[in-house]
N, CA, C and O atoms as a GROMACS GRO file, in nm:
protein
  356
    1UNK      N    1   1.413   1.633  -3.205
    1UNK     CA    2   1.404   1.493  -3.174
    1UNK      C    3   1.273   1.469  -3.098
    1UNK      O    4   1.235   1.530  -2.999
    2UNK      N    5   1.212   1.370  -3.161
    2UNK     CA    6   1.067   1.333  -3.074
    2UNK      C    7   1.132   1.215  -2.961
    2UNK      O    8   1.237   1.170  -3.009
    3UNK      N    9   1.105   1.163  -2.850
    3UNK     CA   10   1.107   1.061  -2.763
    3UNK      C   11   1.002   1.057  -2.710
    3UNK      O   12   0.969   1.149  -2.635
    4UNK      N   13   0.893   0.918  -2.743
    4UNK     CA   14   0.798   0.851  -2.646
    4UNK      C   15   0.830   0.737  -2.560
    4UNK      O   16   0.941   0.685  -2.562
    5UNK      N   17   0.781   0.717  -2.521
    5UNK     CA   18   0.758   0.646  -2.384
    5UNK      C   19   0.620   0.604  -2.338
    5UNK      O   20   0.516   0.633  -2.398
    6UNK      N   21   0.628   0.518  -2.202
    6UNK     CA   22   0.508   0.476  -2.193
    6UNK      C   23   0.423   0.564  -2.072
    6UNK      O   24   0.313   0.534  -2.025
    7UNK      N   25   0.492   0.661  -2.045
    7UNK     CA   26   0.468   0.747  -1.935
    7UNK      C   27   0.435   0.853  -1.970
    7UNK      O   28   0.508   0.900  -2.058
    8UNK      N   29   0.330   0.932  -1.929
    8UNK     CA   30   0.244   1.021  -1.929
    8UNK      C   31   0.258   1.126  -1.845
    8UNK      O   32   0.164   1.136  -1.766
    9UNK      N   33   0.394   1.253  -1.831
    9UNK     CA   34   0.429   1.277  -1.719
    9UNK      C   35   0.336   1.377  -1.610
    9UNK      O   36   0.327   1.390  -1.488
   10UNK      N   37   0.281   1.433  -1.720
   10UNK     CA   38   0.140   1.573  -1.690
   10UNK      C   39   0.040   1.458  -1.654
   10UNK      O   40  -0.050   1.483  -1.575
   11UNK      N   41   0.051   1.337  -1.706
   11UNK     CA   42  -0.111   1.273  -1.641
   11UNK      C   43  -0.070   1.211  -1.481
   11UNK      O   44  -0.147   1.235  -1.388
   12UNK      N   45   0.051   1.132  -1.459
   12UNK     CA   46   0.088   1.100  -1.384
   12UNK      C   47   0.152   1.221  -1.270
   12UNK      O   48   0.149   1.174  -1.157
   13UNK      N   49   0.188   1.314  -1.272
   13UNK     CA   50   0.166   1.433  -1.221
   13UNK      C   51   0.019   1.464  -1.118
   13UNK      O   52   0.010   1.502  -1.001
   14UNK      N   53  -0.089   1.429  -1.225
   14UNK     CA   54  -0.198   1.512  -1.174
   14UNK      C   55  -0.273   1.416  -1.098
   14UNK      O   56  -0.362   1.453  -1.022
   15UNK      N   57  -0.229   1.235  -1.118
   15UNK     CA   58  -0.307   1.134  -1.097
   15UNK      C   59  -0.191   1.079  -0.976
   15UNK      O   60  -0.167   0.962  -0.947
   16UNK      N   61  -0.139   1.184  -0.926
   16UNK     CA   62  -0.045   1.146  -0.779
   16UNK      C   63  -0.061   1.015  -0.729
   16UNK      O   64  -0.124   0.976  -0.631
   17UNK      N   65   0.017   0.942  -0.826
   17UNK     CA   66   0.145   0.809  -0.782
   17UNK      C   67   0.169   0.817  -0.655
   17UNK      O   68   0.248   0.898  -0.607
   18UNK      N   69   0.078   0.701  -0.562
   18UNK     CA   70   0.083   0.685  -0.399
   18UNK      C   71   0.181   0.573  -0.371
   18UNK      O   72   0.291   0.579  -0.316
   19UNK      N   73   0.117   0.471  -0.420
   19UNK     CA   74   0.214   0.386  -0.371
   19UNK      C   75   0.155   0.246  -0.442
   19UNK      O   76   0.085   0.287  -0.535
   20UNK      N   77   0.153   0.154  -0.441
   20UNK     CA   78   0.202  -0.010  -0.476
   20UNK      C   79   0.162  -0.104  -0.378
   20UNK      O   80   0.175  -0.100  -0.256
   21UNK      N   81   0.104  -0.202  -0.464
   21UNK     CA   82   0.049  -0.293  -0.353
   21UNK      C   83   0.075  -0.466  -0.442
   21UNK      O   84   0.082  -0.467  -0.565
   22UNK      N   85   0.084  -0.567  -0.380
   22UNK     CA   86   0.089  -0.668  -0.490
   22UNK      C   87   0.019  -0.779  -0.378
   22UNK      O   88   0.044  -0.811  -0.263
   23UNK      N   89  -0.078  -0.815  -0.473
   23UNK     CA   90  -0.193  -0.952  -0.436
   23UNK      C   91  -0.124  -1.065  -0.484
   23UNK      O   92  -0.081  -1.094  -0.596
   24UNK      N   93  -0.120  -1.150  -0.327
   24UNK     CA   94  -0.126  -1.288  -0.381
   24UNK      C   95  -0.236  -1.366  -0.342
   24UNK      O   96  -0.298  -1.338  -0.239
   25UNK      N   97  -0.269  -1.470  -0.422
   25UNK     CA   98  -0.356  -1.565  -0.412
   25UNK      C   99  -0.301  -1.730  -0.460
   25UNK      O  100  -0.240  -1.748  -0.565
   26UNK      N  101  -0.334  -1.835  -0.368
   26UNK     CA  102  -0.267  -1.923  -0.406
   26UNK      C  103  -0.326  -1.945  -0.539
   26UNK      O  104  -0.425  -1.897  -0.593
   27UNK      N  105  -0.220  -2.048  -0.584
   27UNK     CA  106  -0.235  -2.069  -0.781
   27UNK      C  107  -0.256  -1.989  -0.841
   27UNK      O  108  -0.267  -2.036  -0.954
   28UNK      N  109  -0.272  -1.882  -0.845
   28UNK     CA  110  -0.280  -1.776  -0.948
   28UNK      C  111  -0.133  -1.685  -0.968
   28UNK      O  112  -0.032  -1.695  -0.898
   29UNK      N  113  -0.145  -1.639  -1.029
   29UNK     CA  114  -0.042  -1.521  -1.028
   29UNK      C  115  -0.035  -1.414  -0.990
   29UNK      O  116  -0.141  -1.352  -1.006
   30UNK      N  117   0.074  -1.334  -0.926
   30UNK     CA  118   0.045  -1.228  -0.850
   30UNK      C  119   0.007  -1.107  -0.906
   30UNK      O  120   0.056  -1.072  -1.014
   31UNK      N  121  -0.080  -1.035  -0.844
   31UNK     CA  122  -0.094  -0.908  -0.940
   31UNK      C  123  -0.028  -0.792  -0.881
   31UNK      O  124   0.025  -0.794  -0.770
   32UNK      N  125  -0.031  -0.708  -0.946
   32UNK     CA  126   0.066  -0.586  -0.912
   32UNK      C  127  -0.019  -0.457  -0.912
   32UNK      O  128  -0.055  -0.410  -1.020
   33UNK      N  129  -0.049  -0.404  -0.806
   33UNK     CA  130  -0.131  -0.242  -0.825
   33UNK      C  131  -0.132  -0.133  -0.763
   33UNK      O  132  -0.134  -0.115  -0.641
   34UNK      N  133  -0.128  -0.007  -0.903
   34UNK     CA  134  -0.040   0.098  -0.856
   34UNK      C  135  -0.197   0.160  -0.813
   34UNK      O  136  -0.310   0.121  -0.843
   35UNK      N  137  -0.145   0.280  -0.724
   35UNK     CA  138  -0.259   0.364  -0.587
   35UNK      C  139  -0.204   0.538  -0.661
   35UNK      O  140  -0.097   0.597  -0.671
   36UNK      N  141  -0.350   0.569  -0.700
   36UNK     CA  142  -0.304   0.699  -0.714
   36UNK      C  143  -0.453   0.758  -0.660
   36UNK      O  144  -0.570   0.720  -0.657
   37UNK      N  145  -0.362   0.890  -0.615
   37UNK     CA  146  -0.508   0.958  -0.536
   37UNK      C  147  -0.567   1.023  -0.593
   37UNK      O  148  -0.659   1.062  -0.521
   38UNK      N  149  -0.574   1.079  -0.718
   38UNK     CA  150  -0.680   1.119  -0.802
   38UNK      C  151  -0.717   1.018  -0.942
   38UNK      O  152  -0.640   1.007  -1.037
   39UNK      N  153  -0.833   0.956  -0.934
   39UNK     CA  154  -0.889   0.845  -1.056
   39UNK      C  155  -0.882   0.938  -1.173
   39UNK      O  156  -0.816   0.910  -1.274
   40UNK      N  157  -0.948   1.046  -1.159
   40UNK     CA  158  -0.961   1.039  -1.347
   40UNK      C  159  -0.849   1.028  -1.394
   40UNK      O  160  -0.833   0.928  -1.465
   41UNK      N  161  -0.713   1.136  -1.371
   41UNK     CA  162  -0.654   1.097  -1.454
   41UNK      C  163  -0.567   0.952  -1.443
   41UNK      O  164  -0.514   0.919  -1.549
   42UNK      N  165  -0.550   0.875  -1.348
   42UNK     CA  166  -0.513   0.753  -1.292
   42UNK      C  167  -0.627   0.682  -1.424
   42UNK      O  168  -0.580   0.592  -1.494
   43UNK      N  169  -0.725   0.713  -1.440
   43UNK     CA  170  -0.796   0.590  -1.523
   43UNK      C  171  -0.734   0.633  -1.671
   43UNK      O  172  -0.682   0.531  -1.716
   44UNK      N  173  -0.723   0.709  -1.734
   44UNK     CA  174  -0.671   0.776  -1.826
   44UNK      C  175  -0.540   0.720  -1.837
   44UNK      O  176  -0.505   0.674  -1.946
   45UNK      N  177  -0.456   0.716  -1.730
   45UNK     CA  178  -0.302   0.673  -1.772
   45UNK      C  179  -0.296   0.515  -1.822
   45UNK      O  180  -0.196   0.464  -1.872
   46UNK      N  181  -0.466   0.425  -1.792
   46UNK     CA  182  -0.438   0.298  -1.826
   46UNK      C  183  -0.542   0.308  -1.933
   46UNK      O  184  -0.551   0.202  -1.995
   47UNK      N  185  -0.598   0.373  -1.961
   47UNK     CA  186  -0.659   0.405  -2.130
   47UNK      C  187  -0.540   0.455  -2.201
   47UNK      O  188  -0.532   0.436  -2.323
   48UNK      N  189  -0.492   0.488  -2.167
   48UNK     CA  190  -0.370   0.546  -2.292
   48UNK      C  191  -0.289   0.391  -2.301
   48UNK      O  192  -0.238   0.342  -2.402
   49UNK      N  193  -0.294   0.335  -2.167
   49UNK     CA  194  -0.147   0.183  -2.218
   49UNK      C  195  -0.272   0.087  -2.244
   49UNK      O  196  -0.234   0.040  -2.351
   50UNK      N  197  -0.376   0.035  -2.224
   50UNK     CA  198  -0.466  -0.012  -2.333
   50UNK      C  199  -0.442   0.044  -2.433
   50UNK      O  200  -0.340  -0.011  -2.476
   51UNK      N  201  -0.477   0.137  -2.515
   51UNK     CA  202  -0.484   0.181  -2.647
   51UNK      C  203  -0.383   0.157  -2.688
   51UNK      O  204  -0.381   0.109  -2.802
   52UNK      N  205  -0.253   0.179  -2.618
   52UNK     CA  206  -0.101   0.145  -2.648
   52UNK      C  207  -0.071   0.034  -2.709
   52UNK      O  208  -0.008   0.011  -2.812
   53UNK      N  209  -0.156  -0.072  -2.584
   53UNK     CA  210  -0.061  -0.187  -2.568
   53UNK      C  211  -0.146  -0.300  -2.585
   53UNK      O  212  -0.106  -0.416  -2.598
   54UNK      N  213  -0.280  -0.258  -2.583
   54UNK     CA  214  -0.377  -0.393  -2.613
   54UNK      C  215  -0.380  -0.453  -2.486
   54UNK      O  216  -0.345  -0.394  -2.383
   55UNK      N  217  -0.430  -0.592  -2.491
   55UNK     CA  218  -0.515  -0.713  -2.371
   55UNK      C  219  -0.316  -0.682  -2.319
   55UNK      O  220  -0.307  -0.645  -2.202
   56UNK      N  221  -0.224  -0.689  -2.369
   56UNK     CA  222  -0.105  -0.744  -2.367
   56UNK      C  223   0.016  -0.685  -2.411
   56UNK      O  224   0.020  -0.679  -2.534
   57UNK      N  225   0.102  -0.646  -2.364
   57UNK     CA  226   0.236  -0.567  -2.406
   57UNK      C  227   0.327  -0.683  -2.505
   57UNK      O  228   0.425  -0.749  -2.471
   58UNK      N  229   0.264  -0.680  -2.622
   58UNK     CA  230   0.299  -0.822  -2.711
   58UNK      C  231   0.471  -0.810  -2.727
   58UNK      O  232   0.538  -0.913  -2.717
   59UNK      N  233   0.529  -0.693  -2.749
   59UNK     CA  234   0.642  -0.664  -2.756
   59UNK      C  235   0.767  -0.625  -2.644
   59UNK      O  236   0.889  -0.608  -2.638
   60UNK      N  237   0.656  -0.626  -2.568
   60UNK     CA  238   0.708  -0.656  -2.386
   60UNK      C  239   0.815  -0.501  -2.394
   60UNK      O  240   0.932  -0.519  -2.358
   61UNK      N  241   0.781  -0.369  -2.437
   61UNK     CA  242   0.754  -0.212  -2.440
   61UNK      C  243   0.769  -0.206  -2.271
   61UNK      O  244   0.888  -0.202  -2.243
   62UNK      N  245   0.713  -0.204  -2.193
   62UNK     CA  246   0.679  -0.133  -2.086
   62UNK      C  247   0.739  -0.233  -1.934
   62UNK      O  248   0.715  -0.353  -1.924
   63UNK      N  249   0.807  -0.166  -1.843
   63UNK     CA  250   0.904  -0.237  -1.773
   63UNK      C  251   0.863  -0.197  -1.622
   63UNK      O  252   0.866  -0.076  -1.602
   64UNK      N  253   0.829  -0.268  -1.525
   64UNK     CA  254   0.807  -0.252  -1.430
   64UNK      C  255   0.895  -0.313  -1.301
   64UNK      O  256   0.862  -0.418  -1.246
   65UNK      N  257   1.013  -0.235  -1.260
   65UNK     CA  258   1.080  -0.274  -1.180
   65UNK      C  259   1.049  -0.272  -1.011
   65UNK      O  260   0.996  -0.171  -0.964
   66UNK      N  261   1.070  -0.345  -0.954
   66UNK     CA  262   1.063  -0.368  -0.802
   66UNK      C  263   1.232  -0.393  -0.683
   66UNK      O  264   1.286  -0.497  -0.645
   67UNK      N  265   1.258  -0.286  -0.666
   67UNK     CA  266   1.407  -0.266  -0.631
   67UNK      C  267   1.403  -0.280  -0.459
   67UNK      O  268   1.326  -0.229  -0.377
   68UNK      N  269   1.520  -0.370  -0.440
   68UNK     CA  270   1.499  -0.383  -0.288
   68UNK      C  271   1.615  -0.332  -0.225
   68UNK      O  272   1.707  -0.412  -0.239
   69UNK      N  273   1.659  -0.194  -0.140
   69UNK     CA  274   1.793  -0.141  -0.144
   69UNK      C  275   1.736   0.001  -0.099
   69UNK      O  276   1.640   0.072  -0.127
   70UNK      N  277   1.861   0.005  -0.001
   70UNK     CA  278   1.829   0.176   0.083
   70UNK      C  279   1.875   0.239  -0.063
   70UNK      O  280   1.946   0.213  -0.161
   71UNK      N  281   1.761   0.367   0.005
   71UNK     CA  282   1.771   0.505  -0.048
   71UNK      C  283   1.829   0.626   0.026
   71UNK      O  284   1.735   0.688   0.075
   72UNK      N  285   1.929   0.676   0.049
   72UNK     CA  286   1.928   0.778   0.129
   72UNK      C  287   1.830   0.870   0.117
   72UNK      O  288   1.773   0.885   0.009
   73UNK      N  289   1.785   0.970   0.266
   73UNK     CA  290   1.674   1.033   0.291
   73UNK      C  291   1.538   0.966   0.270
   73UNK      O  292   1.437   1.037   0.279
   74UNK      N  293   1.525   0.811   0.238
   74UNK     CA  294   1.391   0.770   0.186
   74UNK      C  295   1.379   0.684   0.297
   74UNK      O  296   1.478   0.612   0.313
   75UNK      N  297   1.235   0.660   0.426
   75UNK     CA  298   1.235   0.527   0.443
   75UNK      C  299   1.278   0.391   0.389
   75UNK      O  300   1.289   0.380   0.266
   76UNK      N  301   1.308   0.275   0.476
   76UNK     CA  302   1.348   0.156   0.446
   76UNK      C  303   1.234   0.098   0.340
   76UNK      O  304   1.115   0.130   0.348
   77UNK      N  305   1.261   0.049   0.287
   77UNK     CA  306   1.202  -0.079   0.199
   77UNK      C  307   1.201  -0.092   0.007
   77UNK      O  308   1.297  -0.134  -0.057
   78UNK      N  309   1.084  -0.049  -0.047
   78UNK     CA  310   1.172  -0.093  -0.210
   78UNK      C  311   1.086   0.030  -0.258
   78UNK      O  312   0.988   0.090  -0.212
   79UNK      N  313   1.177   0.043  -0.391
   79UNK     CA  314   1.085   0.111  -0.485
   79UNK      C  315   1.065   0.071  -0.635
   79UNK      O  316   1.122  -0.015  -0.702
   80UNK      N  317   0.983   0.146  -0.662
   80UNK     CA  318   0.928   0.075  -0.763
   80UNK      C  319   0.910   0.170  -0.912
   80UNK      O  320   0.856   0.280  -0.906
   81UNK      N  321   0.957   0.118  -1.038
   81UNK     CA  322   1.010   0.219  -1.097
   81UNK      C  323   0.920   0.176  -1.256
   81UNK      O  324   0.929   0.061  -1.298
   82UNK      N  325   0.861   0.250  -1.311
   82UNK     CA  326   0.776   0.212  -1.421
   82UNK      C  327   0.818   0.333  -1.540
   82UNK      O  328   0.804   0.454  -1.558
   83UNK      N  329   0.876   0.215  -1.605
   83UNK     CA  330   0.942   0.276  -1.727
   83UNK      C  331   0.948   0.217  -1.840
   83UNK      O  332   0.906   0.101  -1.839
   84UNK      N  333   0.999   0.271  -1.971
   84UNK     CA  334   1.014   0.169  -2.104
   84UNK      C  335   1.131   0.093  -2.065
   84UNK      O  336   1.223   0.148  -2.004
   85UNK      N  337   1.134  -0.019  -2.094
   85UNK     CA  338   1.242  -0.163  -2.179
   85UNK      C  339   1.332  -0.118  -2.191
   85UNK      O  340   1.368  -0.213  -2.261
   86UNK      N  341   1.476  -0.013  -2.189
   86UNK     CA  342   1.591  -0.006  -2.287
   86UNK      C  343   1.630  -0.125  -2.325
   86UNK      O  344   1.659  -0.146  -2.443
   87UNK      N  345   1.636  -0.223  -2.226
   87UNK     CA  346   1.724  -0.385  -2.236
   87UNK      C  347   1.611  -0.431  -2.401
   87UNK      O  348   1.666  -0.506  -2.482
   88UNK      N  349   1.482  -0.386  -2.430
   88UNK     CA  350   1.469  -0.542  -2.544
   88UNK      C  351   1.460  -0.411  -2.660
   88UNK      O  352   1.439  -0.290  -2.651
   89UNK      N  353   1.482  -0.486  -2.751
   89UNK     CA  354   1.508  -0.439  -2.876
   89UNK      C  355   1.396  -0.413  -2.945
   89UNK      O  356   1.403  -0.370  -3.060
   0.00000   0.00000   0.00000
């Protein structure tokens, strides 16, 4: 059985997923941005979802959740979970 996804686990591995930040600016829309402490492969994981996914995730593929709710053993506040869609068809 093959299974893809939009996650890159050896790139995201090596491009150590820090943490999350989200910009607001009035009238615009907020942006959302992930912090990893090594760029190359961090630039690589968004060349692969460009190439993926184009200007735009036209098929709305790729799911970015923001969860607000204790974790045991984890400091207070949210996490944040970047994964494929199961919910769209």
């Amino acid at each position: 059985m093959y299974v893809t996804g939009p996650i890159n686990v050896d790139l995201w591995n090596d491009a150590h997923w820090q943490g999350t930040a989200v910009f607001l600016y009035e009238k615009t829309p907020p942006v959302l941005g992930l912090a990893f402490r090594k760029e190359k492969p961090a630039r690589q994981i968004f060349e692969e979802w460009h190439k993926r996914y184009g200007q735009g995730d036209e098929f709305e593929e790729l799911r970015i959740s923001i969860i607000e709710g204790e974790i045991k053993g984890e400091r207070p506040g949210y996490t944040v979970h970047v994964s494929v869609d199961f919910e769209n068809p």
